[in-house]
C-alpha positions as CSV (number, residue, x, y, z in Angstrom):
1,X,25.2,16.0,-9.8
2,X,26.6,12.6,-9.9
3,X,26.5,10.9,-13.5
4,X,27.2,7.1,-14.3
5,X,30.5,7.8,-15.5
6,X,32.3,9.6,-12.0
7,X,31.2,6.2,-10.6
8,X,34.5,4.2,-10.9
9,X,34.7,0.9,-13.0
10,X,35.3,-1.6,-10.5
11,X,33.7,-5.0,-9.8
12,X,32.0,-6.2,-6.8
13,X,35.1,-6.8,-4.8
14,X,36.6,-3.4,-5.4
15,X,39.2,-4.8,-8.1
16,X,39.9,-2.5,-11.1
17,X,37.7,-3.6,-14.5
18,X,40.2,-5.6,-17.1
19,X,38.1,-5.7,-20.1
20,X,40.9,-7.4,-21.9
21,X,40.3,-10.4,-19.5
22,X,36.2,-10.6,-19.9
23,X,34.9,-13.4,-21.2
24,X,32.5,-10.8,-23.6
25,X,34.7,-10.4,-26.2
26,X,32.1,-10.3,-28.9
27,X,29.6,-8.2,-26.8
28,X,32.3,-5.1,-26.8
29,X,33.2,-5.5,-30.5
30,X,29.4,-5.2,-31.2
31,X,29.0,-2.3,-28.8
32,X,26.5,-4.2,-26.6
33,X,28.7,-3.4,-23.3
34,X,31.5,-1.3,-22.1
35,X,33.1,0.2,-19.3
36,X,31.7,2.4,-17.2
37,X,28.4,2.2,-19.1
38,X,27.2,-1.4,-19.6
39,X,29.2,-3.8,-18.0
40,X,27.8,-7.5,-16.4
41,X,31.2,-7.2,-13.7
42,X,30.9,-4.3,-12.3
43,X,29.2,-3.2,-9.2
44,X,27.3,-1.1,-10.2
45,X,23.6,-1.8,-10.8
46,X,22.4,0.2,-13.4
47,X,25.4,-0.6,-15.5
48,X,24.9,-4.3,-14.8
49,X,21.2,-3.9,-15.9
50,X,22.1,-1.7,-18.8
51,X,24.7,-5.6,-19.7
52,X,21.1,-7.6,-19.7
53,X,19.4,-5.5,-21.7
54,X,21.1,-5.2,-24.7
55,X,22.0,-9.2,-23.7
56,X,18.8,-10.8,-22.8
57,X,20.3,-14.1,-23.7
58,X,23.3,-14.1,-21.3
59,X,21.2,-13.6,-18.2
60,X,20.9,-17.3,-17.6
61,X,24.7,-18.1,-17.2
62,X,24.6,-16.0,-14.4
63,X,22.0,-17.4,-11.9
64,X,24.5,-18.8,-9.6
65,X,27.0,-15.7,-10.0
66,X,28.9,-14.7,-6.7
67,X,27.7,-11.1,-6.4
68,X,23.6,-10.8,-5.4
69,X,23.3,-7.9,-7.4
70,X,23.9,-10.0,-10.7
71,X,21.5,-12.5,-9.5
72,X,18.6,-9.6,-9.0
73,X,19.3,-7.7,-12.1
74,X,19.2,-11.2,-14.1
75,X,16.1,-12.1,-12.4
76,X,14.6,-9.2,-15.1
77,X,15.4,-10.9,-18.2
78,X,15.3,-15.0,-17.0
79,X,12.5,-17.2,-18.8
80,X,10.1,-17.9,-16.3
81,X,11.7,-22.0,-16.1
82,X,14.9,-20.1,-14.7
83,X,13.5,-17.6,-12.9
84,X,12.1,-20.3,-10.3
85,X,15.5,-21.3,-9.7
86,X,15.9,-18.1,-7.7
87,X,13.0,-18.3,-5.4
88,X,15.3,-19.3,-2.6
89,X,18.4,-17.5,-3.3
90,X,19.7,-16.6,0.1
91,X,19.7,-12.7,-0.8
92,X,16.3,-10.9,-0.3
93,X,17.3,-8.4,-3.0
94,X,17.2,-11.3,-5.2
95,X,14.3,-12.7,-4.1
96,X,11.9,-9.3,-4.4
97,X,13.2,-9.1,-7.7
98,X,11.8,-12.8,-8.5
99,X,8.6,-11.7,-6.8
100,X,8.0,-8.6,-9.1
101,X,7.9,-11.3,-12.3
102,X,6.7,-15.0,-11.1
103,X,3.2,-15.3,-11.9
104,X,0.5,-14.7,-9.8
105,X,0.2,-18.6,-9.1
106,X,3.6,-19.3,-8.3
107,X,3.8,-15.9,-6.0
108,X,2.2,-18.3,-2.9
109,X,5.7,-20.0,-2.6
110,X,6.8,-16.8,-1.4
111,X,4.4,-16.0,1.4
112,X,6.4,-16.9,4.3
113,X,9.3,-15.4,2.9
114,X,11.9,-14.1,6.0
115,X,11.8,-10.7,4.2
116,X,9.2,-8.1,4.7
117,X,9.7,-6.2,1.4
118,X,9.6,-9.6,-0.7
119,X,6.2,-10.5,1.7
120,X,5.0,-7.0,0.4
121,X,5.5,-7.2,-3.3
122,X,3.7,-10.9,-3.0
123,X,1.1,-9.3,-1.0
124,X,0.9,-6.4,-3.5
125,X,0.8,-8.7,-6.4
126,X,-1.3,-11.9,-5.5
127,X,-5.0,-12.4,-6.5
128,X,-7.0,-10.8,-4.3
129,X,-8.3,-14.4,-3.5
130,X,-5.6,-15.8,-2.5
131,X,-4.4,-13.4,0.0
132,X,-6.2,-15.2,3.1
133,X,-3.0,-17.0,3.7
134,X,-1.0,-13.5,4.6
135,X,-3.7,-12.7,7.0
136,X,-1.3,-13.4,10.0
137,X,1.8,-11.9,9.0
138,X,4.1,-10.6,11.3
139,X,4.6,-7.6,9.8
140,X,2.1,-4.6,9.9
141,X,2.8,-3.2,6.9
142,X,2.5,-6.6,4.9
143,X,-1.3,-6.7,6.6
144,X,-1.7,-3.2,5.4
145,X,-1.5,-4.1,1.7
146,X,-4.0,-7.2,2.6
147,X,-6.3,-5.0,3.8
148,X,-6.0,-3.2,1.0
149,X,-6.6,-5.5,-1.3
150,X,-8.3,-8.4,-0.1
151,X,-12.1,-8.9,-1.0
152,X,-14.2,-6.8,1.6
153,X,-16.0,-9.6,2.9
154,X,-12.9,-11.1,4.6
155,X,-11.8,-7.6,6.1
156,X,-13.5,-8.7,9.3
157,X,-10.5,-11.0,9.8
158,X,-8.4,-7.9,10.9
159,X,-10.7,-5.8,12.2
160,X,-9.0,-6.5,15.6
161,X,-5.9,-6.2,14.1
162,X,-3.1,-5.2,16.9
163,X,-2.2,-2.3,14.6
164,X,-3.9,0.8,13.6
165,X,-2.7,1.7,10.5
166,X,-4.4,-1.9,9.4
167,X,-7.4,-1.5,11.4
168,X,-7.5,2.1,9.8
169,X,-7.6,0.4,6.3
170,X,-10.2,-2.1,7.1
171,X,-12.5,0.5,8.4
172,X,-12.4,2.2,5.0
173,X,-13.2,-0.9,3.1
174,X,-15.4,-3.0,5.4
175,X,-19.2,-3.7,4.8
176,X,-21.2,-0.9,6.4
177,X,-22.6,-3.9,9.2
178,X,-19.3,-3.5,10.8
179,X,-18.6,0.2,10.9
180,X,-20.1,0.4,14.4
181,X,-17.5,-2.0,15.8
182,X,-14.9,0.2,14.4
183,X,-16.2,3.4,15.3
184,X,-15.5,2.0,19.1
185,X,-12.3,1.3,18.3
186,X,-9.4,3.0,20.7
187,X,-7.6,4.8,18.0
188,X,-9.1,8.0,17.1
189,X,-8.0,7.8,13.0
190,X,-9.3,4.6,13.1
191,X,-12.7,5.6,14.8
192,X,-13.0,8.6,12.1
193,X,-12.6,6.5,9.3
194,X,-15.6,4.6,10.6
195,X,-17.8,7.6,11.2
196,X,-17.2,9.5,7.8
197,X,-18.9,5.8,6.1
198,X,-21.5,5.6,8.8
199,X,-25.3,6.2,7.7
200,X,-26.7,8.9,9.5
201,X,-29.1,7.6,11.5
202,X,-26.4,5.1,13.4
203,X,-24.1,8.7,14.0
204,X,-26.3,10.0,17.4
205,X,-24.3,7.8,20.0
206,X,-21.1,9.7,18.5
207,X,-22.0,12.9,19.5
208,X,-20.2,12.0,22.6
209,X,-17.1,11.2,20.9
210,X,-14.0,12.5,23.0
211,X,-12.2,13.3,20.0
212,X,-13.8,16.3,18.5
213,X,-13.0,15.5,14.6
214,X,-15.3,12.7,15.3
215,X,-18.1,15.2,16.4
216,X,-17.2,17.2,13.8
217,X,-18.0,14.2,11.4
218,X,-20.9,13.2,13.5
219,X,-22.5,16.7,13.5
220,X,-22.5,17.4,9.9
221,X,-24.7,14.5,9.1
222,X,-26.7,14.4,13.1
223,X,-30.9,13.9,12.5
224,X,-32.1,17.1,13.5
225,X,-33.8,16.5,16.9
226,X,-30.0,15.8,17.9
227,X,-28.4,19.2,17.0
228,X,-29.3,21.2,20.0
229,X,-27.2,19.3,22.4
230,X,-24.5,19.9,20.2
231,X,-24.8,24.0,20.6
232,X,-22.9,23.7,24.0
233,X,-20.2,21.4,22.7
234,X,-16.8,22.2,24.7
235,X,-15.5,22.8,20.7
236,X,-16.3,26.0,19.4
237,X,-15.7,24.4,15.5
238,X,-17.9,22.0,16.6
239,X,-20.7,24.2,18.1
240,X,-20.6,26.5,15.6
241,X,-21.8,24.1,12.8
242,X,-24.1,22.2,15.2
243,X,-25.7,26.1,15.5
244,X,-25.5,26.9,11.7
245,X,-27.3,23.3,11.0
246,X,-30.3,24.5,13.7
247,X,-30.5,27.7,12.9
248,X,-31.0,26.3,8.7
249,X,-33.0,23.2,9.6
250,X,-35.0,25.7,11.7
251,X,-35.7,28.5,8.5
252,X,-36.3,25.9,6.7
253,X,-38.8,24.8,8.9
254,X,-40.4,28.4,9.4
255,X,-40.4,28.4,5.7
256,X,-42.5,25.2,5.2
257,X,-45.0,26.3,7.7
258,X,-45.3,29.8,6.2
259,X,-46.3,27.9,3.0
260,X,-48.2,25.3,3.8
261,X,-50.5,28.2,5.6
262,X,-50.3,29.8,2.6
263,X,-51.8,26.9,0.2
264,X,-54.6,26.4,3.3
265,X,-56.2,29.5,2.9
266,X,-56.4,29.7,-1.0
């Protein structure tokens, strides 16, 4: 297993560490950095973030540092009056680190960022309200987190969505009014997300579904009068339950007529 110390002490273009020629002179006599443990010029990341957190302070000196891996492990410890300096660093690294700590009402700067993985962290991290203007994002995954998270009465907005995985998401959240739009739908998850929030009484024209999870779904839940048809269903998982649900509703049935004949002749 690979510990911080077999990684070698060298700074981000591969040159040897020279303590003796850092400018931290009084951050190594206190102990608050070393080699290959904290130090703000070396390479690696966790060694760099170990520098900024036992020096909070220094973080600002190095906003416009060379390396990008600095600039995102400073972007932890800035004020928020320095962090916005960094919202258009060139370096996406940098930027998703801004986005994880700008607040909520700043995040919108960062909407149409290039990046997908910044675009997700916004997305991930903005009011709920505010999310309308991600809607259209290029990428599916960013519309993914939307659906999410946006307020259910907007879903509708994506419930065409060109991917399934988003459509998949909205048909888990959407007001019920919608579920039989979704339950049409071409993609079979998607359609079975739809089903499984369906009230029973709008399940009957599913029965037909060609994938047979759907019937599954469908007969679990079917009114009565529709269970018969399902006896003969081409599968056998399928007809077997559709049976078991007859053959109960009809007991049941036997039962109640048993009794009420019962209670007529007393």
């Amino acid at each position: 297993m690979t510990t911080m110390t077999d990684i070698p002490a060298v700074d981000w273009q591969g040159q040897p560490i020279d303590c003796s020629a850092c400018e931290h002179q009084d951050c190594l006599a206190l102990g608050t950095c070393g080699p290959l443990r904290s130090c703000v010029n070396d390479r690696y990341a966790k060694r760099i973030d170990r520098f900024f957190g036992t020096n909070p302070g220094l973080a600002k000196q190095y906003i416009t540092h060379s390396y990008f891996e600095v600039r995102a492990v400073a972007a932890k410890y800035l004020d928020l009056f320095q962090l916005n300096r960094l919202i258009n660093d060139q370096d996406e690294t940098v930027r998703a680190s801004v986005s994880l700590r700008l607040p909520a009402k700043l995040l919108t700067k960062l909407i149409h960022d290039p990046d997908r993985e910044v675009r997700v962290r916004v997305a991930s991290r903005l009011e709920p309200a505010d999310l309308s203007g991600m809607l259209h994002d290029p990428d599916y995954y960013v519309r993914v987190v939307i659906a999410r998270r946006i307020a259910p009465g907007m879903l509708f907005h994506l419930a065409r969505d060109a991917d399934s995985a988003v459509r998949r998401e909205v048909a888990a959240r959407i007001g019920v009014e919608w579920l039989t739009k979704l339950a049409d739908d071409s993609d079979d998850e998607v359609r079975l997300t739809a089903i499984r929030r369906m009230p029973a009484n709008l399940l009957p024209p599913y029965r037909f579904d060609s994938d047979w999870r759907v019937r599954y779904e469908a007969v679990q839940r079917l009114p009565t009068e529709y269970l018969k048809s399902m006896t003969t269903d081409e599968d056998t998982t399928v007809a077997d339950l559709a049976r078991e649900r007859l053959e109960l509703e009809t007991s049941l049935e036997n039962r109640k007529d048993a009794y009420d004949q019962h209670q007529s002749r007393q």
